[in-house]
N, C-alpha and C positions, 0 to 999 in steps of 0.2 A: 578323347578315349575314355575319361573317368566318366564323364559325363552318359554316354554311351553305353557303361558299366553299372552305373546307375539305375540308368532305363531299365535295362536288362535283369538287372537284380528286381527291379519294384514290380516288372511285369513275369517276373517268377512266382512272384510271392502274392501278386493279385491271384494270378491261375490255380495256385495252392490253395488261396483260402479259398477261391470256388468250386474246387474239385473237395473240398474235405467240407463241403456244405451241403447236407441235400433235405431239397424242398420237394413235399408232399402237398399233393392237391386234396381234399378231402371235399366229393363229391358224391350226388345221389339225390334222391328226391325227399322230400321234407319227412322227416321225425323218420329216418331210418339209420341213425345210431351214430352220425360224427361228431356231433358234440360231447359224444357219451365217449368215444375214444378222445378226445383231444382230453377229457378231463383223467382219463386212464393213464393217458401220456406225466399228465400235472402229477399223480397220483403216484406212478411207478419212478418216474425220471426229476420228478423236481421238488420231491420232498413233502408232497401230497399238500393235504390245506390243511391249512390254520384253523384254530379255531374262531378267529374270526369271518374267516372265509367261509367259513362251514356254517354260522351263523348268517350269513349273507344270503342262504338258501332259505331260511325262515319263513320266508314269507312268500317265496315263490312254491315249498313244500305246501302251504296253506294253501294257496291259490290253486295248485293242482288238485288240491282234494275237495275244494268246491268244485273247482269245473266237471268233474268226472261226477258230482252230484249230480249237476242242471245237465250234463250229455244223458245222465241214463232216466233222470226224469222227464225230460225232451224227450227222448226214443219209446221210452213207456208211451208216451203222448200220442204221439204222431203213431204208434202201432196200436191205439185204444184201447188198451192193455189198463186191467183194473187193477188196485195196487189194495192191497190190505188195509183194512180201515185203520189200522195205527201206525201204517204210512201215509196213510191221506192226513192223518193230525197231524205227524212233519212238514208235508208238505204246507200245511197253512201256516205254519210259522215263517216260512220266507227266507228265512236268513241266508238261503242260498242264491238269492238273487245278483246279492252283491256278491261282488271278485273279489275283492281285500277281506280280511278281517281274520283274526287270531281262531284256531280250531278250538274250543274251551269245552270242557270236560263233559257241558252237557250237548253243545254241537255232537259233538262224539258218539253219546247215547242214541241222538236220533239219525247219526248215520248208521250205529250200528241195527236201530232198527229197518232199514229201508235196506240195508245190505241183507239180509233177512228174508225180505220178502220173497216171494215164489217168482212174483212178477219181474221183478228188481233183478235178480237172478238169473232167469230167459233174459232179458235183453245184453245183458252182459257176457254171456254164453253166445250167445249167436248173434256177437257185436252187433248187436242191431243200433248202437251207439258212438258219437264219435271219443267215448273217453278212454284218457288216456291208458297205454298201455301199464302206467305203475301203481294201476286202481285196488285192484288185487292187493299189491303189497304193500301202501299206503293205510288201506283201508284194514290191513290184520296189523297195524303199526297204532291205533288210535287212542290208547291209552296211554303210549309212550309220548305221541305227538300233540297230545291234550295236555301235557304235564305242564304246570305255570314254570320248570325250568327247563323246559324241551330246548335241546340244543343238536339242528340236524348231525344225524350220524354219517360216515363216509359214503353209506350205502345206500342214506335219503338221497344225498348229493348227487350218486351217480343218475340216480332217477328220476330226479326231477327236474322234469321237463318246460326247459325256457325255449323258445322260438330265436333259433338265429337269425339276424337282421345285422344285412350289412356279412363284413368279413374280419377273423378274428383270428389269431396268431399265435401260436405255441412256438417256443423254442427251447430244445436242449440240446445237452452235450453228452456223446458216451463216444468212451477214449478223446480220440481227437477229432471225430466228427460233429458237427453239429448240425440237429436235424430240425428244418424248421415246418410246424403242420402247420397250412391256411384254411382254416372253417372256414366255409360259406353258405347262406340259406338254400334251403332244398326246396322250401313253397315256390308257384310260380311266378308272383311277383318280385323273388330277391335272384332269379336268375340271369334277368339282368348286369345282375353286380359283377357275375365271375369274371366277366372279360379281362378285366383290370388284373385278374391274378393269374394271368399263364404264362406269364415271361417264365425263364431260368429252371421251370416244372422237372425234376427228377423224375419223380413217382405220380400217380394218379391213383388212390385207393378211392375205389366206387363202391357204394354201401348201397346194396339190394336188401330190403326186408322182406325175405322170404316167403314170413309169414300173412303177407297181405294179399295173398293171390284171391282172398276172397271176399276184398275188403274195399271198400270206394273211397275215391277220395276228399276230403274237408272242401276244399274250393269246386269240387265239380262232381255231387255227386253222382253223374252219368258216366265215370272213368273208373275202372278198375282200378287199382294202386299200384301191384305187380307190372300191368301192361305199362301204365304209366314210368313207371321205374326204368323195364326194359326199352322202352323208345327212347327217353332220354340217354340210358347205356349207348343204346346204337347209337343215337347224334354225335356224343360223345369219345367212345373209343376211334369210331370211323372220322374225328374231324383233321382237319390237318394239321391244327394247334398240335396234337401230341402224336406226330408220326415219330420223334424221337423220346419220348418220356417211356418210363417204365409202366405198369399197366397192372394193378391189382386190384381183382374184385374181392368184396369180403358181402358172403351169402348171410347176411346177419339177422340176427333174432332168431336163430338156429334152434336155440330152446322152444322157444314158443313152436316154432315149427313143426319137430316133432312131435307135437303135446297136438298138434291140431292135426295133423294128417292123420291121425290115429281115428278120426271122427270125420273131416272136410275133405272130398277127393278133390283132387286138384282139375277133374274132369270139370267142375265146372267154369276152369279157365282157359284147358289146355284140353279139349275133346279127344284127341289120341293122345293121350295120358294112360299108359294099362296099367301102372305098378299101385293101382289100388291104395291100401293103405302102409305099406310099404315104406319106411323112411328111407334104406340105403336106397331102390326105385325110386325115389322121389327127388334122393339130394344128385343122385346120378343123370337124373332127365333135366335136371335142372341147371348143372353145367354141361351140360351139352347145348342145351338152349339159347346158354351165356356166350360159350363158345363158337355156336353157329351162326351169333348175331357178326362178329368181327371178321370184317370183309380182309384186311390185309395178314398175314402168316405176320406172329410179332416174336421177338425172343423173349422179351420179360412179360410176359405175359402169367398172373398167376391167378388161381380161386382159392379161395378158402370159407369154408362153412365156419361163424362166429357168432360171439354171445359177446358183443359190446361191454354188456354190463358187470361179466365177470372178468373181473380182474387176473385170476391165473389163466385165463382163456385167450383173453390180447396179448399179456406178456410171452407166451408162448408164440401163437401165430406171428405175433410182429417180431418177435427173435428171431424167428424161420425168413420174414419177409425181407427183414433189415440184411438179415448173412447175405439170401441170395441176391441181392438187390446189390450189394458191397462187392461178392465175387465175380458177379458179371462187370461191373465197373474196372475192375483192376486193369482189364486191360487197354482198356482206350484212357484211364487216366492215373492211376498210379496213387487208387484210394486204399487204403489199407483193409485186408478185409478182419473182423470180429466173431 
């Protein structure tokens, strides 16, 4: 009987800590914003970084601001686009050849001349380049990130862009649940990796970059980005792996979004497309779209339009997604809801 009593107690107390656990898949197709919330998570729930940590971004902040050099002197290239002759004199210096190396005060000067340019300009406007999306705000940051004692800001960090490789793990605590996020890469070759991560899956939050409906992708440039996103979506919600997990998409780079529809119709991806330039038309054709892809009627099923990189933007939506996400549990497992 004690023995028995035992059991009974230990396998109480396994079900409790897995009921007051929930695990988040964090999925979507590459550089569409989950690493940006897993560090949002670090940022709001676990005491943000260090400044050591935040130093640890130094040189990946450098690195992003070369590469967004060589994508938009490449795209200059490839569209035979003439560049102003006192960017032709940067470009003979080279120094952007290489991937490593520290941004110094006079790198600086000749970015900021080439950011300048007419040409430099057009490709960056009509992304005719693959650089990165924190070019913009990287690039009005260069005299800060020139300084000999530059120490990235929280806001370098949120934006600058590493490549997931492999799968990577967030965990915290609010109240008494603990909620664990799984990053894993979004390019085509790291999709292989997810399989390993779907056991015990709570939630599924799927990150669509909205703003890409106009835009191809790195590994293939004959693929839209958007289409790509949304057939992955369909594989995805419709698989059998998650007929019981919860189901959030987050319509993100919402900002950017709106700043482009205002100029890009989205007709050139979606032909009956009417709402012109239109944002609410726009964010509304486009969960419907999300919507019409999911073949099964689900209960947790939620959209939400996001801006990853702002911090009271996640803290909000994910407040909203954790409550609902907790009240619909209560009753098949007896989690507390917040």
């Amino acid at each position: 009987r004690e023995r028995e009593k035992a059991i009974t107690k230990m396998l109480k107390e396994d079900k409790s800590r897995i009921q007051k656990e929930v695990r988040f898949l964090l999925l979507g197709a590459g550089q569409s914003g989950k690493s940006t919330l897993a560090k949002q998570m670090k940022l709001i729930h676990l005491g943000g970084f260090s400044g050591e940590e935040r130093d640890s971004f130094l040189e990946i902040v450098w690195a992003n601001i070369r590469a967004s050099v060589r994508a938009l002197l490449l795209a200059a290239n490839l569209e035979s686009l003439t560049l102003s002759p006192a960017s032709q004199e940067v470009v003979k210096k080279g120094w952007y050849r290489q991937d490593q190396g520290p941004i110094t005060p006079k790198i600086a000067e000749d970015i900021k001349i080439l950011w300048a340019d007419e040409t430099i300009q057009k490709v960056f406007r009509e992304e005719l380049s693959t650089a990165v999306e924190s070019t913009e705000y990287f690039f009005s940051h260069l005299d800060r990130i020139s300084a000999s004692d530059y120490s990235p800001s929280i806001e370098d960090v949120l934006r600058a862009r590493v490549k997931t490789t492999g799968v990577g793990e967030i965990q915290f605590q609010i109240a008494d649940t603990i909620f664990r996020m799984v990053d894993v890469g979004g390019q085509r070759s790291e999709r292989r990796k997810w399989i390993h991560c779907f056991e015990n899956i709570t939630a599924v939050i799927f990150f669509i970059a909205i703003n890409e409906y106009n835009m191809r992708l790195e590994e293939d440039s004959t693929v839209n980005r958007l289409s790509e996103a949304l057939a992955l979506f369909e594989e995805i919600v419709n698989s059998e792996w998650f007929k019981e997990s919860a189901f959030i998409v987050f319509l993100n780079k919402n900002d950017l979004f709106k700043k482009k529809i205002e100029t890009v119709d989205m007709k050139c991806l979606f032909p009956n497309y009417k709402g012109g330039c239109n944002y609410d038309k726009a964010i509304k054709y486009l969960t419907s779209k999300v919507n019409g892809i999911v073949k099964e009627p689900r209960d947790n099923f939620y959209i939400h339009p996001t801006v990853a990189t702002d911090t009271k933007n996640v803290e909000l939506v994910f407040g909203t997604v954790r409550k609902a996400l907790l009240t619909s549990m209560v009753n098949d497992t007896g989690l507390p809801t917040m």
